[in-house]
C-alpha positions as CSV (number, residue, x, y, z in Angstrom):
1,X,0.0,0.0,0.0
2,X,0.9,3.6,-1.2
3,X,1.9,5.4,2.1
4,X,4.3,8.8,3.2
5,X,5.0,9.9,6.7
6,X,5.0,13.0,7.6
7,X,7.1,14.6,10.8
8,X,5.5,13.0,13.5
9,X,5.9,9.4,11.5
10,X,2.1,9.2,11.6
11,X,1.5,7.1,8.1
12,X,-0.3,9.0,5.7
13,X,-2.2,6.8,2.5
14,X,-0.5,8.4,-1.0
15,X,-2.9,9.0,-3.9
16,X,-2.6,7.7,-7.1
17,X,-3.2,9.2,-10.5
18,X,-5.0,7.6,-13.6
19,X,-4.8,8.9,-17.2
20,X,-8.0,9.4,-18.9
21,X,-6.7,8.4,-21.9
22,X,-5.1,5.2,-21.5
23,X,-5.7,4.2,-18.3
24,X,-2.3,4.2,-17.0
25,X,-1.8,4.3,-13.2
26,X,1.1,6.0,-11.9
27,X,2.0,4.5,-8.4
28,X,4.3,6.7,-6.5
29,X,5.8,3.5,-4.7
30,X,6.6,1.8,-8.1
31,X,7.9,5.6,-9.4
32,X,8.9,5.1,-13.2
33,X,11.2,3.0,-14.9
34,X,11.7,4.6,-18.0
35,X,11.9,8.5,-17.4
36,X,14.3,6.9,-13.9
37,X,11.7,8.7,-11.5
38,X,12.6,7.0,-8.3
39,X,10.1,4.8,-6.2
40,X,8.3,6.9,-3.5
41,X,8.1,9.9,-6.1
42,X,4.8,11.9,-5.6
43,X,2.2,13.0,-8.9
44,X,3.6,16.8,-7.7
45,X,6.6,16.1,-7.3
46,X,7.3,14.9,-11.2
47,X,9.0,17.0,-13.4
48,X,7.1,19.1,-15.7
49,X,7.4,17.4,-18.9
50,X,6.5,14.1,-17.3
51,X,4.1,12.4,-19.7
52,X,2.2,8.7,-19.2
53,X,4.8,6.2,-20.4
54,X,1.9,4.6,-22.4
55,X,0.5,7.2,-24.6
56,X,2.6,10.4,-23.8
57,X,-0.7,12.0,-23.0
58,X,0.5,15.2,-20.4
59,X,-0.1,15.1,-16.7
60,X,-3.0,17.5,-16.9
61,X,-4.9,15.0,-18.3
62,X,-4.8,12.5,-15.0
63,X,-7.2,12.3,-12.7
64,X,-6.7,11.3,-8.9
65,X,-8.1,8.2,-8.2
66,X,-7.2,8.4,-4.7
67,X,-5.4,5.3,-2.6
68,X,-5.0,1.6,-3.1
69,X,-8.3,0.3,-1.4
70,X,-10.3,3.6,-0.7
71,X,-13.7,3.4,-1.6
72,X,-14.5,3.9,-5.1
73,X,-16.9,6.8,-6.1
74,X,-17.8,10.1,-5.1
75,X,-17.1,11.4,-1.4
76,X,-20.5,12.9,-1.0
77,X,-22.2,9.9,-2.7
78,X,-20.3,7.2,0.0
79,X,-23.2,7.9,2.9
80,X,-26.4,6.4,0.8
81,X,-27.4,3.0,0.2
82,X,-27.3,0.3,2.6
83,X,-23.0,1.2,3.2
84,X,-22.2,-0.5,0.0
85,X,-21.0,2.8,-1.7
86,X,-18.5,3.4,1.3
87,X,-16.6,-0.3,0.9
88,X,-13.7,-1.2,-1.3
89,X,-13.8,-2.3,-5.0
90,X,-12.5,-5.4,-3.3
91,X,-15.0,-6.3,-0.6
92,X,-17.8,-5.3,-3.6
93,X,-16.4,-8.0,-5.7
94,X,-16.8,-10.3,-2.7
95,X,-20.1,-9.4,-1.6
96,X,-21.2,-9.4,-5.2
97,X,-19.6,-12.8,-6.4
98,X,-20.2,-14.5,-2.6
99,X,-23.6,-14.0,-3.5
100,X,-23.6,-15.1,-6.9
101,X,-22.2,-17.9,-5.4
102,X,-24.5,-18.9,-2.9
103,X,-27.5,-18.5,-5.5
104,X,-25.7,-20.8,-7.6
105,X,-25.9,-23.2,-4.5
106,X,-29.3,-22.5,-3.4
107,X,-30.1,-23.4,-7.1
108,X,-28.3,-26.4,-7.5
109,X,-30.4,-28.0,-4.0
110,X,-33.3,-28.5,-5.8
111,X,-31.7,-30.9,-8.2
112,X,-29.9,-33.4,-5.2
113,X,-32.9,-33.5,-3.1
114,X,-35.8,-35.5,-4.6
């Protein structure tokens, strides 16, 4: 996970950046390869004439797309629902495939009993 500390060593999550293009993700722990940007090298903190390695689109056109495992969507949509909008891409997949699953199951009963 994407993290910076700050002075009192308190660990701070470190956004990420997407390019609406392409869909290139620029991970500040990964850094880049090709221009030599170090690992642990902000968005900000990339020279100006950084461009996506992909499609050499220019870093006005990515969008933050926030940390690894916050929840996807707007912040001022995450309160409504049932808490669903508020939970990772990764436990949405779980609750969405766990109960596909379980369906699946429920469904296949009827054919062993009998």
């Amino acid at each position: 996970m994407s993290t910076e500390t700050d002075s009192n060593e308190e660990v701070v999550p470190v956004d990420r950046f997407e390019c609406r293009s392409c869909g290139y993700i620029y991970e500040p722990d990964e850094g880049d390869k090709r221009r030599k940007i170090p690992p642990g090298t902000l968005f900000d903190q990339l020279p100006d004439d950084w461009k996506c390695p992909v499609c050499r689109t220019p870093m006005e056109q990515f969008v933050n797309i926030g940390p690894v495992g916050a929840p996807s969507g707007f912040p001022e949509n995450l309160g409504y629902g049932f808490g669903v909008n508020a939970m990772t891409p990764g436990k949405k997949n779980l609750l969405i495939f766990g109960t596909l699953l379980l369906i699946f199951l429920f469904l296949l009963s009827f054919y062993s009993s009998g």
